[in-house]
Structure formats: C-alpha cells, structure tokens
N, C-alpha and C positions, 0 to 999 in steps of 0.2 A: 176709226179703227178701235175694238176693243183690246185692253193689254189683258194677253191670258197667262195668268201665273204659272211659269213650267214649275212641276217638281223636280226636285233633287234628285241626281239618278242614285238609283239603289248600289251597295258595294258588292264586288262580285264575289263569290264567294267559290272557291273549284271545290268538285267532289272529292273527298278523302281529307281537305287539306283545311285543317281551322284556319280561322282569321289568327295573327300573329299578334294583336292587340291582345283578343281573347286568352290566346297562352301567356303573356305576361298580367293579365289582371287572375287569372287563375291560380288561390292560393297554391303552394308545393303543398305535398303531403309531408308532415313531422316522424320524425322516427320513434316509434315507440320505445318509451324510457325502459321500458320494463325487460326489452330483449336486450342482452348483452350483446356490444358491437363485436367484440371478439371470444370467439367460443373457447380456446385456450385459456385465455386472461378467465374467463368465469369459469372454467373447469379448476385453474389454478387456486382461484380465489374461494371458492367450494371445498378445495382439499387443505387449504390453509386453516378455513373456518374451522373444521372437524378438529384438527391437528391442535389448535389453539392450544386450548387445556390441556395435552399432553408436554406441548412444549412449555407450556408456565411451570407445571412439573420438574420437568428435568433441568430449568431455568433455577429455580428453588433449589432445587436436590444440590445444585451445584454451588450454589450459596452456601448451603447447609454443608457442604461439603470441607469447601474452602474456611468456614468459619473455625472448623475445630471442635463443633458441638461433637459431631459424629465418633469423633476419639473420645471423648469424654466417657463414654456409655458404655463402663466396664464397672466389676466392684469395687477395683482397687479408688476408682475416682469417686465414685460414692461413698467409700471408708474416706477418703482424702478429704470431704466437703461434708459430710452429712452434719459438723456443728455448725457451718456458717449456712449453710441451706435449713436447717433448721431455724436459725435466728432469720432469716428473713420470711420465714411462712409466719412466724410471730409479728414481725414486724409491719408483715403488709396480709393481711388475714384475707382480703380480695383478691387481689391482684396473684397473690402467688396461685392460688387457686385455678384461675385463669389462664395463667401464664404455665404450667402444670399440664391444663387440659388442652393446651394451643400447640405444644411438645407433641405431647401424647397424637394429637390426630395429626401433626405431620409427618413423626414414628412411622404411623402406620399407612398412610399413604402411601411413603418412599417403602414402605417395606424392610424397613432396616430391622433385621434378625433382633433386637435385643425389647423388645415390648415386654417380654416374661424378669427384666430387671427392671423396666422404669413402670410397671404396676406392683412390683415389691416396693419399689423405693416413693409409692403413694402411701401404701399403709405406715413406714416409716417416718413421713414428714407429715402424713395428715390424722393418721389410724386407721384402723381396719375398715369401719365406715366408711366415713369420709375419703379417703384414698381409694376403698374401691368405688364407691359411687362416680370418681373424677376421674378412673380410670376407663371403669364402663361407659363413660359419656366420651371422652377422648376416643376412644376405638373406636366406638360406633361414627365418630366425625369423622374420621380418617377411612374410615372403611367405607364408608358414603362419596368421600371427593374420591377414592381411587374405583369405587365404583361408575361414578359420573365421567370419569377422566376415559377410563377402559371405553365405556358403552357409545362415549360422542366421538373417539378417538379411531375405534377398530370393529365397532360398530358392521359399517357397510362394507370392510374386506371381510369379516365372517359370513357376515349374510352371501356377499358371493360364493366362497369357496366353501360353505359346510351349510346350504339352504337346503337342502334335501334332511339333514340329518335334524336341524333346528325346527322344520317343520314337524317332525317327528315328535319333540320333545320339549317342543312347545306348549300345547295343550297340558301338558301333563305339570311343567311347571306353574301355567295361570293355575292350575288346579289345584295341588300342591305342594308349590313351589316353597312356600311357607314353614309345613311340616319337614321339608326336608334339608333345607337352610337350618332350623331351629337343630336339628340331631348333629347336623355335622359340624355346628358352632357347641353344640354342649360339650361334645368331646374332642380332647385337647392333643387328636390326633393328627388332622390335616394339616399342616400348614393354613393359617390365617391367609398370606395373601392371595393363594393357592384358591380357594374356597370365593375369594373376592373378586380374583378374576375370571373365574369359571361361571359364577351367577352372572354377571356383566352379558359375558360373551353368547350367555345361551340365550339371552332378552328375557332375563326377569324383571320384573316390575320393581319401580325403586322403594314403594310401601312394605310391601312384602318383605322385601330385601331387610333395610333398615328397621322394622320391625323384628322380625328371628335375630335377626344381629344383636340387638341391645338387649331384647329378653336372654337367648343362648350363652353371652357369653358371661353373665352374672355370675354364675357359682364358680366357675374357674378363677375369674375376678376376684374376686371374694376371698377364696382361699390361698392366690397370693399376696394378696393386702392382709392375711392374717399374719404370714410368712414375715410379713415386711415389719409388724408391728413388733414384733418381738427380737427384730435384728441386726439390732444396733450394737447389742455387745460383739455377737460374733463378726461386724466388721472392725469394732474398735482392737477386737487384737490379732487382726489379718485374713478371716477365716472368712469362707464363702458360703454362701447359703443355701442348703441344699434343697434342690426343686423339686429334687425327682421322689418324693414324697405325692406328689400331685398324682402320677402312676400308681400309686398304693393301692392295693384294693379296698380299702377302706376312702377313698375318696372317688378313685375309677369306678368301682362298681355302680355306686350311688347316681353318677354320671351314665353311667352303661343304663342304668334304669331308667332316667329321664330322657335320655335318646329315645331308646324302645317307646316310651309313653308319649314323644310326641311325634312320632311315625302311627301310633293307633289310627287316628281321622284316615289318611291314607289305603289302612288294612281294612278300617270299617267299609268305605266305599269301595275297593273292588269285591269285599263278600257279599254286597250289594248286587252290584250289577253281576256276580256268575249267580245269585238266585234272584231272579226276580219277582218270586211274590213276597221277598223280605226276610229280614232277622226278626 
C-alpha cells in the first residue's frame, strides 16, 4: 500500500463575509490630525485666535488704567514734574528716550485723547528736534499695533457685513491708498484714531499705511515739539499752552498745501485715463 499525502482542506470562506482573522490583522484607519474633531471647539478656537490681540489690548488699557498713569496726562501734572522729569532724561540720556517712545505708542494705540500734550511735553524734555523725531516714531508705533490689532480683530466681520462696498474701494486704495492716507495725516483735522481705524477696516496694506503715517504726521509733530520747547515758563507759573495756534493760517494753510500736493499722483492718473492718448 502506497501512503498518499492528503492536503490540508482549504478554509471556507462565505461570499460577502471576510475571514475574521483578516479583520483583526487589518490595520484601523487613523484619524487625520489635521481635521478638528469637534467643529465648535475649532470655530471657538478660530474666533479666540483673531480676538487675541484685541484682548492683550484691552488687557493693557486696563493696566494702564488702574496704574494712574492715565490721570497723570494733564498740564497741571507736567507743570507738577517737569523739573524731576527733566533730571531724569539727564540722567539716563537712553533709556528715557525709550521709555518716552514706549508711552508714546501706547498713547496712541488706547486712543487716549491727550497725544497733542505728551508731543508738546517731548520738545520740552528732549527739544524740538529730538522730541519731535521720538514723538513721530512713537505714533507711528502705536498707530501700526492699533492698526494690526483692528485688521486681525474685526477683520472678517467687516468683510462679511460691508463686502460689496470694500470691493468697491479696494482697488482704489491698492492704488492710492498712500496718497490719501498721507493728506489726511498731514492735516490736523481728523481724529488720529479715526483715520487708524478706517484704513484697518477698509484692507489697506500695512506698508502703505505705516508709510503716509510717519512721513504725514512730521510737520504737525514738529510744530508741537516747537510749542513744547519754549514752555516751560508758562507752566512754571500755572498757564496753559496754547495749541490752537496749530489752526492759524500761517501753519494750516502751509498744511492745506501739502495735502493738496500729495493727492497730485491721484489727480494725474484719472486725467489720464479720461484722455487716453496722454498729457
């Protein structure tokens, strides 16, 4: 008798139905990291993000609040200080400087109404120069974080609720947006923050912006750090310093002129485009 080797019978397998072995050595699928598991939680954390920098803001403001600096910021406290503030920009020739232009752009971030006294009170402790160069550098800092703060902040509810209009006025500000930033900082008639959160909201660019900003707001600058350098006696025997010189038509008009001259580019290109075979 020969011994005939049976095979092994084959395992059965039913139609539709895997082997059960097969579903356990069969990796799972991983959930992709990149999808958030819960769509709230990542809408939440989306609106938080934006929000951020508005809340460091008002997180600050409130600092700055409680501190008692904000009281400070009248003349009578600058008549009250200006010899011991003066002995310390001597004292520390850096650091006040610094400390001076780190004021200054918070000033003007929070918006707090008195920037037209702490750029008088630069030419005062530093001179006309000097004071206005750290004040023009201050504003433009502060007008940049409340720019950035606006634009990440309130951003995406503008684009919802006025897209039709910003589409509109768009083009025109990539165009020039520049020229017209630059007139409405030269003249010292808007509102500063006004002007700050209106370029923000309408999606200008932030070169352009900070640009017209630090050139625009120099002769204003300037002319209250002149203000400031000469007005030290009239706080030493109580008196207030009068601004509204800055309105004179001997300083406005000059202003009224460099507006007009830097809206020119603007007036050249539409006589442009209604003739087009050129000026």
């Amino acid at each position: 008798m020969f011994n005939e080797t049976v095979p092994p019978p084959m395992p059965t397998i039913r139609a539709g139905r895997p082997d059960r072995r097969e579903c356990h050595d069969r990796p799972r699928p991983q959930p992709d990291p990149r999808r958030p598991a819960d769509p709230a939680l990542s809408l939440a954390v989306r609106a938080l993000r934006h929000l951020l920098p508005l809340l460091l803001v008002v997180a600050i403001g409130v600092t700055l609040w409680k501190s008692g600096l904000a009281n400070e910021l009248s003349w009578a406290a600058v008549a009250r200080h200006q010899a011991a503030l003066r002995a310390l920009v001597a004292a520390h020739p850096l650091a006040a400087p610094a400390t001076y232009v780190a004021i200054y752009a918070v000033i003007v971030a929070f918006s707090i109404p008195e920037a037209a006294l702490v750029t008088v009170t630069a030419g005062l402790l530093f001179g006309p120069w000097v004071g206005g160069g750290l004040a023009v550098l201050g504003a433009t800092l502060g007008a940049v974080v409340l720019f950035l703060v606006a634009r990440t902040a309130l951003a995406g509810f503008t684009a919802r609720r006025a897209q039709a209009l910003l589409g509109r006025i768009r083009p025109g500000l990539e165009r020039d947006g520049f020229s017209y930033l630059l007139a409405l900082r030269l003249l010292p008639i808007v509102p500063f923050w006004l002007v700050n959160l209106g370029a923000a909201l309408c999606g200008m660019r932030l070169f352009p912006y900070a640009a017209a900003t630090l050139i625009g707001i120099i002769p204003v600058t300037l002319v209250f750090s002149w203000i400031g350098a000469g007005v030290g006696d009239v706080l030493a025997v109580g008196g207030t310093p009068d601004l509204s010189q800055v309105f004179s038509p001997a300083i406005l008009g000059p202003l009224l002129a460099l507006a007009a001259l830097s809206l020119a580019p603007v007036v050249w290109r539409r006589l442009r485009r209604r003739s087009p075979e050129g000026l």
